[in-house]
N, C-alpha and C positions, 0 to 999 in steps of 0.2 A: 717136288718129289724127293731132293736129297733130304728135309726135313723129316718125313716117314721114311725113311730108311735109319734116320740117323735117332728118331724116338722108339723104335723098334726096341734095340738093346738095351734103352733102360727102363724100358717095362719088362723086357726077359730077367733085366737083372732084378729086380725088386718081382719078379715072381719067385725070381731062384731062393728069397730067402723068409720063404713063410716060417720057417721055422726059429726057435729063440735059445739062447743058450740059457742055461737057467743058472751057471754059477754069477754071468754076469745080471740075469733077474732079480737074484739074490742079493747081489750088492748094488742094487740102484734101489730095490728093496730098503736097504739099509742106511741108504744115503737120503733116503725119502724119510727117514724116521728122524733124523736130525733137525729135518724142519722146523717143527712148532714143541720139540718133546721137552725142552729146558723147561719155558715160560708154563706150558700145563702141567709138568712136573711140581713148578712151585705152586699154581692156583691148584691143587689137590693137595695139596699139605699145610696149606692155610689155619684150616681146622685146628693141627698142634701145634704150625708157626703164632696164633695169634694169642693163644695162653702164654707167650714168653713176651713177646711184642709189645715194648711201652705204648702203641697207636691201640694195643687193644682193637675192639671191634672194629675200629677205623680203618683198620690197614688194607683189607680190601679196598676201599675207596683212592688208596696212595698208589695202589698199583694198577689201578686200572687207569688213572690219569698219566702215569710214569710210563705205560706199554704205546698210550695215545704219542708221547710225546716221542718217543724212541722210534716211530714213523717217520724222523728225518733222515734216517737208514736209505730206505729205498726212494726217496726225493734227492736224497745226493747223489744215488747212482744213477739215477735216471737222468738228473740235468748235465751229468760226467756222462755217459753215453750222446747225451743230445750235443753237447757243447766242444767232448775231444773225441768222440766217435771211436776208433781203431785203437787209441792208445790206452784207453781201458781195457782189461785185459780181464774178461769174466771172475776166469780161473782163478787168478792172483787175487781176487775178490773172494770168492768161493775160500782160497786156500786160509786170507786173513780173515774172515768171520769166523770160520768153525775153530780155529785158533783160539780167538776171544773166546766164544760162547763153551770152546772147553777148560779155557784158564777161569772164566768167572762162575764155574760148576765146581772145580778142583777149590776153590777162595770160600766157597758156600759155606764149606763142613766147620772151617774155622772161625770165621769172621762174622756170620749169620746171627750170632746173637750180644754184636759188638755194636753198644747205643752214646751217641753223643749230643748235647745240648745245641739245640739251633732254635731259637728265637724264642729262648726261655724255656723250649721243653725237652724233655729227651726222646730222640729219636730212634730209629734202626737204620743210620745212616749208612753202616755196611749194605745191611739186606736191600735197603732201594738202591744205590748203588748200582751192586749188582744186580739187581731187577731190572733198571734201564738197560743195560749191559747186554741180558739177555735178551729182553725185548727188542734190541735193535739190533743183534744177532738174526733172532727171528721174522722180524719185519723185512731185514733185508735179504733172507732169504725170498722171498716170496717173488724177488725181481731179478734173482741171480741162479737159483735151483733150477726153474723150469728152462730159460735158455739154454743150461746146461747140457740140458736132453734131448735138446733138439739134433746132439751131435747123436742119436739112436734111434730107431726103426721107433714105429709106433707101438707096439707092442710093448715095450720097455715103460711108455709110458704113463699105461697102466700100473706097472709095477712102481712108479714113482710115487703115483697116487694113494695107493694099498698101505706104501711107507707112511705117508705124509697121514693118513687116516691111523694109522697105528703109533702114530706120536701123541698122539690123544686118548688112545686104547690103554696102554702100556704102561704107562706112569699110572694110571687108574686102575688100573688090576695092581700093578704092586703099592698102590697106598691101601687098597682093601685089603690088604694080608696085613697092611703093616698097623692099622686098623687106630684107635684114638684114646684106646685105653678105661673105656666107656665113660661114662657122666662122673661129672667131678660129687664129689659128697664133701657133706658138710662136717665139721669138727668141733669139737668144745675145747678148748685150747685155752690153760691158765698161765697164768704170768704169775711169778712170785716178784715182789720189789720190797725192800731190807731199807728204813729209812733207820736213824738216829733222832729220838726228842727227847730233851735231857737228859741226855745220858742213856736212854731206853730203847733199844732195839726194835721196833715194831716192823712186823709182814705183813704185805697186804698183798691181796691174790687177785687177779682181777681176769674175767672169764670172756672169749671171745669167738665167735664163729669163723672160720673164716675154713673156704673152697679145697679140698684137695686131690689135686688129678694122679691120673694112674699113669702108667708109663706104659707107651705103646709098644707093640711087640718088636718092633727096634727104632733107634734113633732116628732122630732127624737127619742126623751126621750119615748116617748107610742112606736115606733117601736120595742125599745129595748127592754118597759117592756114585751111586748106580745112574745117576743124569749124566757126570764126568764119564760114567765107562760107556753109555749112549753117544754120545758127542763125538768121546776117541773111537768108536765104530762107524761114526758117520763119517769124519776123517781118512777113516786107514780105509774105507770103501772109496771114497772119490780119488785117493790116491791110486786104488789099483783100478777105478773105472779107466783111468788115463793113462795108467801106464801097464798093467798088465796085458800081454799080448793076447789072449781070448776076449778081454774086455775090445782089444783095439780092431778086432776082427769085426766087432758089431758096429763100429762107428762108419756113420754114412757117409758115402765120398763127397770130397769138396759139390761137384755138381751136384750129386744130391740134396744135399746137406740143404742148396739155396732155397730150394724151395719151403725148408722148411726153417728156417733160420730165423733169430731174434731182430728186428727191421730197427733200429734204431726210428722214432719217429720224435718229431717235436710236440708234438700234442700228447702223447701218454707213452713215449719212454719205449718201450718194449711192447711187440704185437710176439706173443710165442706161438707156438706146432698150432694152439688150440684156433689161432686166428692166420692158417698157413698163407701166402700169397703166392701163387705161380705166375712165375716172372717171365716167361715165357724160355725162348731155349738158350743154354749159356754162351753161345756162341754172340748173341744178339745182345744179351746183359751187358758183355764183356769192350763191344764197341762200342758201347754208348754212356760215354762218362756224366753224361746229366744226370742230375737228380731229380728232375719235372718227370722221366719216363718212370720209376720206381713209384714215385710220390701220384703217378695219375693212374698205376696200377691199384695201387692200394684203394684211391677216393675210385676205382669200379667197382673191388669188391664192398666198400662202404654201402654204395649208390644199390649196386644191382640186387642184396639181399632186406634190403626199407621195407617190412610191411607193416608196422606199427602203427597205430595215427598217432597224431599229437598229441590226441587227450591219452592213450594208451603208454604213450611214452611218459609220460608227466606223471600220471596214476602211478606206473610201476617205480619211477624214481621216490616219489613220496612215499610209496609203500615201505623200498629198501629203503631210505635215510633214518622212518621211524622204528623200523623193525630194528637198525643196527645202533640207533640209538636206546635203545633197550635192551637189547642183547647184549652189546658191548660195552656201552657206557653205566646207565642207571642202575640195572638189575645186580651186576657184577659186587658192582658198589656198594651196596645194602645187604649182600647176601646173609653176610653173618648176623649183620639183626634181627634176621626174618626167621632165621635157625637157630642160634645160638640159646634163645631164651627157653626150647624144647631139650638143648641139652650137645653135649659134642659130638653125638654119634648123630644125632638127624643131620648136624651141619656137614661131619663128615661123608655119609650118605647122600645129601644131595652135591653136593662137592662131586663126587668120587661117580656115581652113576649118572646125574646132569652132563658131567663130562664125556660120560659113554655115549650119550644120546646124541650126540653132533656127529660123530662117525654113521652111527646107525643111521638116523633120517638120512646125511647122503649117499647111504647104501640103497637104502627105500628110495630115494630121488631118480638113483640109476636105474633102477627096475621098472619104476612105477612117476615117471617122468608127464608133465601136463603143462600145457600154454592154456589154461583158463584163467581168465582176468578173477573169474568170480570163484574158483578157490584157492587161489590165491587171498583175494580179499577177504574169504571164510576165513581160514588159515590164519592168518594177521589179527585179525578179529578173535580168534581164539583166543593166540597167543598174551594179547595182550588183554584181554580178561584174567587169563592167569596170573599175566606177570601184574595189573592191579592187585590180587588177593596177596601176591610178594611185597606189594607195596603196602599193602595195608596191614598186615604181620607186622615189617618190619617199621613200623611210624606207632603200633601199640606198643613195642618192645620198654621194656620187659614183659611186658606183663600181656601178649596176643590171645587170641579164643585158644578154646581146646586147652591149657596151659595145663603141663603135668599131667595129660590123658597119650594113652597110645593112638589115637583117632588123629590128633595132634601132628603127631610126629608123622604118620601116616600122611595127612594131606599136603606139609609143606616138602616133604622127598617126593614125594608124585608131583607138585606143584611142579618144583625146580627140572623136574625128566621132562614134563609136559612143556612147559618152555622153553627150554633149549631146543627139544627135538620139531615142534612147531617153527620156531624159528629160523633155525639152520636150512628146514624144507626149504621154507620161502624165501631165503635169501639163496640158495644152489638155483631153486626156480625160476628166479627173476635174473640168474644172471646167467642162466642158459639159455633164454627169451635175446636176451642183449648181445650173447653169444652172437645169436644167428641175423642181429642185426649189423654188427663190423665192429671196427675200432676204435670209432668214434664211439658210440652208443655204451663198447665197455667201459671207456675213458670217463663218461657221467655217471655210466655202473659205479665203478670204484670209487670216484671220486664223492658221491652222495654219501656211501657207505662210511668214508672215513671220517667225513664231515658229520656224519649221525653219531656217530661213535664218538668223537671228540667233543663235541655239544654236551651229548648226554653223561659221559666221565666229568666234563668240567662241572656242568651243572650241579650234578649230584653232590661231587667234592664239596663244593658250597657248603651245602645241604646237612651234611655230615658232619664238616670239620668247624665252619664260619657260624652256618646260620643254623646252631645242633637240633633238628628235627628228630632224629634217632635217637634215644635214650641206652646206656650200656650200665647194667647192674649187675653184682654180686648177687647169683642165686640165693646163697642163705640170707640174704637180708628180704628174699619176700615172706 
């Protein structure tokens, strides 16, 4: 009986606060846009980066290896939670990435088109650099954001989500304005050259084609700075989520807070809000310093939520591995092959609206949500018919179907929106499936996906750079 008397009040108190402040919406809002906004800022800029870029067409293929590898981000925090527990300090986490990922945005404007010789060729050894930089900024967000918020009501963290969807929005509406300066044309361009033959002056003129691009309606240089003024918004927001006194009004009390808390675990690191465990009352937590009583909490909610079979379990991990090894690794890779040989505005185009379509399908996912094994497997099946027609563009390149037709241009921007958004469905799908099977089952989630991902970037790399499948030419020479 004293136990119902004493869970009474904190159901009254979590009724008393249906309601949400919205300055602090607003800045979790904005600290949710820090997320992933650097890394998709630079992959929608690509398009003008890669006209300056000695990797040329290649350079897609260098950063999607580079973002792969910048995943020891959240494997260092996660085995530094397993290993010192308490002594890692979220925050101080949180404080030092958004640190970096705004010093290596402020480095961009300058240093982004400064190349040095590494193993006989010249590279953009700034620009990957900082790519890594970013990318493990952003990576390790993904293991340090959402614990975060667990210090607020549910409600908030939605609005973390809305941010984190609008880091992908936002840098892609402002490359569409800032646009690619349309398709490069061609030049007739003479050279005069002045020799001496005995004594006799002769000119000779010699006449050459060569590409000339337009200049986009502003710099590269303003891309970058508005990622740095992104970055110091996401900063100066978690600074006052923590210490402004309205922000501090929403944080949930210690007892609250446990039930919804980041669990350190040895098998995947962090379970967050999405995988809650009710520990039972703090009273009972508090006497009991074992770790088997937490640790046999968790393997019930593991156990009691199982409906998957085996074969159902295996299907959807192979579904995700291949799908995020196509998504994340292959496709990414080859983008500008597939485009490029249509011209800069289709690449920019699929660039810039491909990127819109990951936000949108997990808008669609939320509404229009499904546990069918078999559309799912439609879905995938789609997707990767498409993403073949991207392979097959980018392996004729230069020279793919359609070439020089608006039909052309037309099928490889629809391809690229059709892909992503096919894609992104069934990977939100199958990990909202594994959602409701526990922490275990995320932990193979994640763990397939990064393993697909890293496969398909190395592989292609190969492909690309070693064993050159992809061909890269100078339009006026067809």
């Amino acid at each position: 009986m004293p136990k119902e008397e004493k869970l009474e009040p904190e159901d009254d108190a979590t009724m008393e606060k249906p309601r949400i402040s919205i300055p602090v919406y607003i800045l979790v809002c904005l600290f949710g846009v820090g997320s992933w906004i650097d890394i998709n800022g630079l992959w929608v800029e690509l398009p003008i980066i890669v006209q300056h870029a000695p990797e040329g067409w290649s350079l897609p293929s260098y950063m999607a290896v580079i973002i792969q590898l910048a995943n020891i981000g959240p494997i260092a925090v996660t085995l530094a939670n397993v290993f010192c527990g308490r002594r890692v300090s979220n925050k101080v986490v949180i404080y030092i990435i958004v640190t970096v990922g705004a010093m290596s945005c402020f480095l961009l404007p300058f240093f982004w088109k400064h190349t040095s010789v590494v193993a006989g060729a010249n590279h953009s050894t700034a620009l990957l650099t900082l790519t890594f930089l970013l990318a493990f900024v952003d990576c390790t967000s993904s293991v340090t954001f959402l614990p975060f918020m667990t210090l607020f009501s549910g409600p908030y963290l939605t609005s973390y989500f809305i941010g984190e969807g609008m880091s992908g929005l936002l840098p892609s509406l402002v490359a569409l304005g800032q646009g690619v300066g349309g398709n490069p044309e061609c030049h007739n361009v003479s050279y005069t050259n002045s020799t001496v033959v005995n004594g006799t002056v002769r000119n000779f003129t010699e006449y050459h084609n060569v590409y000339v691009t337009k200049d986009p309606n502003f710099p590269v240089e303003d891309f970058f700075w508005f990622l740095f003024t992104m970055m110091l918004v996401c900063g100066i927001a978690f600074v006052m989520l923590n210490y402004l006194p309205v922000a501090r009004k929403e944080h949930i009390r210690t007892a609250e807070a446990s039930v919804y808390k980041a669990v350190p675990n040895s098998e995947n690191g962090y379970s967050t809000c999405g995988d809650c465990v009710e520990m039972g009352s703090t009273k009972t937590d508090s006497s009991s310093n074992t770790p088997t009583s937490s640790e046999r909490d968790i393997d019930v909610l593991i156990t009691k939520k199982k409906g998957l079979s085996r074969g159902g379990y295996i299907y959807l991990l192979y579904v995700q591995a291949w799908v995020n090894a196509l998504s994340n690794g292959v496709l990414p890779s080859i983008q500008s092959y597939s485009c490029l040989p249509y011209g800069n505005t289709a690449y920019h185009l699929a660039v810039t609206l491909g990127n819109m379509a990951n936000p949108l399908a997990c808008f669609i996912s939320f509404f229009l949500p499904t546990t069918s094994f078999l559309l799912v497997g439609v879905l995938s099946l789609a997707g990767t018919a498409v993403g073949a027609y991207i392979l097959a563009l980018a392996a004729m390149s230069p020279t793919p179907v359609l070439l020089g037709t608006t039909g052309g241009v037309f099928l490889v921007v629809l391809a690229w929106i059709s892909v992503v958004g096919l894609f992104s469905y069934v990977k939100v799908t199958i990990g909202s499936i594994f959602r409701e099977e526990g922490q275990r089952a995320l932990l193979w989630c994640g763990a397939v996906m990064q393993a697909g991902s890293c496969v398909g970037a190395f592989v292609t790399f190969l492909f690309v750079n070693v064993f050159p499948m992809f061909q890269q030419n100078d339009p006026c020479d067809l």
